[in-house]
C-alpha positions as a printed NumPy array, in Angstrom:
array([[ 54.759,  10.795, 182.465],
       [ 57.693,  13.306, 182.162],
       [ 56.536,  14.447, 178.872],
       [ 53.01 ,  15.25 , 180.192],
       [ 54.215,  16.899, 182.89 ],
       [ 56.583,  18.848, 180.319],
       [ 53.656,  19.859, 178.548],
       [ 51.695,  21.062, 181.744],
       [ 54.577,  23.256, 182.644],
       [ 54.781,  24.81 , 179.24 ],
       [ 51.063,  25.552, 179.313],
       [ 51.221,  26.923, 182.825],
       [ 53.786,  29.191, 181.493],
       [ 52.092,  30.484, 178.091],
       [ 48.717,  31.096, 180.226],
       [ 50.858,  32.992, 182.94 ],
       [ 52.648,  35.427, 179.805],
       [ 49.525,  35.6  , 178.261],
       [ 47.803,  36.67 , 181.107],
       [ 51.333,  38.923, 182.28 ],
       [ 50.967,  40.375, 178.642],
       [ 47.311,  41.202, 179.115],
       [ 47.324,  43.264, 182.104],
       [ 48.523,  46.657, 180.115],
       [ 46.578,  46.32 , 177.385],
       [ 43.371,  46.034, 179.767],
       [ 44.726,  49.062, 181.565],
       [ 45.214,  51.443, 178.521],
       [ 41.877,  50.155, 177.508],
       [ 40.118,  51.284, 180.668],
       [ 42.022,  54.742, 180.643],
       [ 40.665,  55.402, 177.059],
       [ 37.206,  54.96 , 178.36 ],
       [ 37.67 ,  56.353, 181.27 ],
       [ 39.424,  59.905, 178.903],
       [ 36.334,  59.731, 176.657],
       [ 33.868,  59.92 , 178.97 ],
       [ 35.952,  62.322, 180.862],
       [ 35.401,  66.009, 180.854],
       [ 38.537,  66.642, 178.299],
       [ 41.176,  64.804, 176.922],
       [ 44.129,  62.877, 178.226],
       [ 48.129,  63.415, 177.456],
       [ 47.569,  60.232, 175.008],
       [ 43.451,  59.733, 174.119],
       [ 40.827,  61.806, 173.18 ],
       [ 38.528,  63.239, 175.246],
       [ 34.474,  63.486, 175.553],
       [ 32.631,  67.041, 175.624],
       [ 34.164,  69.905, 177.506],
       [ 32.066,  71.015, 179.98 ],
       [ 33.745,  72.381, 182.722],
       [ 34.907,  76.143, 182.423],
       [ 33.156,  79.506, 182.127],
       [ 31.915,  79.952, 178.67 ],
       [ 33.489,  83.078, 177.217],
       [ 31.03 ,  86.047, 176.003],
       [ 31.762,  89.259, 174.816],
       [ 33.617,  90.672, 171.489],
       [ 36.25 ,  88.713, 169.979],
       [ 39.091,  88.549, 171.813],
       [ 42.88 ,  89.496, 170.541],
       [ 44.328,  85.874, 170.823],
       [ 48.016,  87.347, 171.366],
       [ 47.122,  85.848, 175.324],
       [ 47.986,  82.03 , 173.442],
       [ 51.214,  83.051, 172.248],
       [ 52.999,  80.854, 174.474],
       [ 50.46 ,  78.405, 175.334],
       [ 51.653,  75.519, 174.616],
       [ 48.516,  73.437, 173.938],
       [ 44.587,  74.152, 174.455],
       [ 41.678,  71.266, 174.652],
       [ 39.464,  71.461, 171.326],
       [ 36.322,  69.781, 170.906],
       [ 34.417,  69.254, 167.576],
       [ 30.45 ,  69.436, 168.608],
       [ 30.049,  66.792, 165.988],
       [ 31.069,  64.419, 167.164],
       [ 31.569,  65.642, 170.017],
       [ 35.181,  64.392, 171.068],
       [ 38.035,  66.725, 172.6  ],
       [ 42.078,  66.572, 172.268],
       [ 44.928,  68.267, 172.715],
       [ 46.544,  70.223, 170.451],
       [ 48.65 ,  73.435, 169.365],
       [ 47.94 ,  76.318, 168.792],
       [ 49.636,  79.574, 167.574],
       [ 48.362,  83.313, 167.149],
       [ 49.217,  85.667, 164.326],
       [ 48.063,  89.336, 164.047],
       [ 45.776,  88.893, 166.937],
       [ 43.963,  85.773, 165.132],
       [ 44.351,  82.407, 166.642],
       [ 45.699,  79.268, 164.191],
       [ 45.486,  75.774, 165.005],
       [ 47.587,  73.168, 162.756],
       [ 47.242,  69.197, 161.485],
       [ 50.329,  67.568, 160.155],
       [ 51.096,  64.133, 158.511],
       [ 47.836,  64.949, 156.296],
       [ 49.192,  63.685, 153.374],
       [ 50.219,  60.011, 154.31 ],
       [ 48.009,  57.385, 154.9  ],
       [ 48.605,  56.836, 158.062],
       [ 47.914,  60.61 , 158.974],
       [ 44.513,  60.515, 157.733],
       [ 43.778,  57.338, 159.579],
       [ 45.31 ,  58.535, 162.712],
       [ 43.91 ,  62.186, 162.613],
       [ 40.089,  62.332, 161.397],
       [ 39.603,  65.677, 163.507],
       [ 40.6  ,  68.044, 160.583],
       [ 38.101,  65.966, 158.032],
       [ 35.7  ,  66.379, 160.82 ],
       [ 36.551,  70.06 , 160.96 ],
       [ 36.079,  70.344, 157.239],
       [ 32.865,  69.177, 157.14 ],
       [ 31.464,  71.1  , 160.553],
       [ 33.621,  72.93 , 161.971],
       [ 31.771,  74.045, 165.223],
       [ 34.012,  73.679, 167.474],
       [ 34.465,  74.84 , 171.196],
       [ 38.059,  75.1  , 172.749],
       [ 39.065,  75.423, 176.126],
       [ 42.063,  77.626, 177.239],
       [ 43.361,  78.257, 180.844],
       [ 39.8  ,  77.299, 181.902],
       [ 37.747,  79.414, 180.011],
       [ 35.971,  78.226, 177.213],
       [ 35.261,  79.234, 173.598],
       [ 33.012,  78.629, 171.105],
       [ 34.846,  78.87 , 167.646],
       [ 34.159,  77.623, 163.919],
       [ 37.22 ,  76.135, 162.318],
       [ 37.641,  77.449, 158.892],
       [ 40.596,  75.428, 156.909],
       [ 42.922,  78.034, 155.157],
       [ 44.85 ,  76.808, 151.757],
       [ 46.033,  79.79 , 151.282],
       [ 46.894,  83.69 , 151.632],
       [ 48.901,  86.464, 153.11 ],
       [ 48.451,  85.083, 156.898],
       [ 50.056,  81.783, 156.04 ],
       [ 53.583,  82.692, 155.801],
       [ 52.87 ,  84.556, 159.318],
       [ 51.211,  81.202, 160.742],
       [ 54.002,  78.821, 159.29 ],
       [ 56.917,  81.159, 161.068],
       [ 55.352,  80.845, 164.592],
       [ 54.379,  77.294, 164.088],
       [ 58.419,  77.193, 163.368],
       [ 59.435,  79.425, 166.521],
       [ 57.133,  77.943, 168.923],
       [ 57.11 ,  73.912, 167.981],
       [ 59.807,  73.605, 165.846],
       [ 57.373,  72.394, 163.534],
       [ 58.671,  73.02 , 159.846],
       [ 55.43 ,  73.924, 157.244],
       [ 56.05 ,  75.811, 154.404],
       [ 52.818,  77.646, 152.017],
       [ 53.409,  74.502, 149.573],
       [ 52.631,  72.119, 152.368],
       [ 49.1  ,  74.101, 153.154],
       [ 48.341,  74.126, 149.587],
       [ 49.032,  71.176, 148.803],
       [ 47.137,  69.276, 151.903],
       [ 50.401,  68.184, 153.359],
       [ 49.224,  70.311, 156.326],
       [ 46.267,  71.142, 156.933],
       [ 45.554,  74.802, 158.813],
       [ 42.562,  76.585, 160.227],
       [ 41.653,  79.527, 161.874],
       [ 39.67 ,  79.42 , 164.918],
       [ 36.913,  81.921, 163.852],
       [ 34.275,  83.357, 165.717],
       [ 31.376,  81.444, 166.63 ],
       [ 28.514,  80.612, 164.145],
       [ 25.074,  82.436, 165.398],
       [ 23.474,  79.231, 166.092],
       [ 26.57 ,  78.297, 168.587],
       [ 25.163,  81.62 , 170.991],
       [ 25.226,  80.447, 174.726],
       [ 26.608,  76.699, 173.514],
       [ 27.088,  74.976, 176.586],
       [ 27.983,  71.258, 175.466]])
């Protein structure tokens, strides 16, 4: 008798850490769903569409306003998920930045810039106001030495040209919008 109720107790006890254990993982899983159906991402998850914000019009703007914004919202229109993420300005252009692209586990984790690469429509929000932009990657040239020194100043994050050549790090400039992206409103 002592050894079934023995084994009672012990499953009483496994069911209650199991269920104990369960509770955060059920939580982070409802606040991912919650962020991507959300109008922008969260600290941690990705975001859905952003929506919210006047859309800016107008001539392209001189981006030295981001230089010490720390992060902006970007969303890919395809597919049409939003994150956080840095961004830097140099010359009046405006630079945003993918690390850990050469490991494994940096391509797994980050499929934005792939995304990018292959349609890089993209609308970003800043302070509020959005922008529609087209991501073009950049191996290469004079601005990268520029980009790579205020990536350094602002982050602390260390990227040298061999890194951007090489795929190490991947960079792209926020560009103006494609013609077909005219009064976007995702």
């Amino acid at each position: 008798m002592d050894d079934q109720r023995a084994v009672s107790t012990t499953r009483k006890v496994v069911s209650g850490l199991v269920f104990v254990a369960l509770i955060p993982l059920v939580a982070m899983a409802a606040v991912m769903v919650s962020a991507r159906m959300g109008d922008g991402p969260s600290v941690v998850f990705a975001g859905g569409p952003l929506v919210a914000g006047e859309l800016a019009t107008g001539p392209e703007p001189d981006w030295s306003f981001v230089r010490d914004v720390g992060t902006i919202e970007l969303q890919l229109l395809d597919p049409p998920k939003s994150r956080l993420i840095w961004i830097v300005e140099h010359e009046g252009k405006a630079y945003v930045v993918s690390g850990y692209m050469g490991s494994f586990i940096g391509r797994l984790w980050k499929r934005w810039p792939i995304q990018a690469e292959r349609d890089g429509r993209a609308i970003i929000r800043v302070d509020g106001t959005r922008y529609a932009r087209t991501l073009e990657r950049i191996r290469g040239g004079a601005e990268v030495e520029g980009v790579t020194a205020e990536l350094r100043r602002k982050y602390g994050f260390v990227a040298s040209r061999t890194d951007i050549a090489d795929g190490s790090v991947w960079l792209f400039e926020l560009g103006p919008p494609s013609a077909e992206m005219t009064g976007v409103s995702p």
